[in-house]
C-alpha positions, 0 to 999 in steps of 0.5 A: 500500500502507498500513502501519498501526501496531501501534495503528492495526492493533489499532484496527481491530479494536476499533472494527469491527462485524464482521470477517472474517479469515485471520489467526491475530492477527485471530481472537484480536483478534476475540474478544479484543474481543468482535467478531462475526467469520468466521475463513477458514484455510488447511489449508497454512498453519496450520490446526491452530492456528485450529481449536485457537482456535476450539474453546478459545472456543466451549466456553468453555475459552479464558475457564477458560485466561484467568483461569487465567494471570491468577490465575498472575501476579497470585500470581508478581508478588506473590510 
């Protein structure tokens, strides 16, 4: 068994050409990183929450929520 760092773990998603994945943290990594991906749930373990994901980027809302919190904190830390 090998034990990646959180850095090493991150890693390999950023440097991968594709990924695929049935981790909630791999989906987010995968888009977050621009990355071609195929994303596999399981409907007893949480589904709800990668459909929820998935949704949010392919009609572009996850980027709308992005710079939405992004504008939030830049004006709470300047405040």
């Amino acid at each position: 068994q090998v034990t990646l760092t959180i850095p090493q773990w991150i890693a390999m998603f950023r440097d991968a050409s594709y990924v695929v994945t049935d981790s909630f943290h791999g989906t987010v990594f995968s888009i977050l990183f621009g990355k071609d991906f195929k994303c596999v749930y399981n409907e007893f373990r949480g589904a709800a929450r990668f459909k929820s994901l998935l949704e949010m980027h392919q009609s572009g809302k996850l980027e709308e929520m992005r710079q939405f919190s992004l504008n939030w904190l830049k004006t709470a830390l300047e405040t």
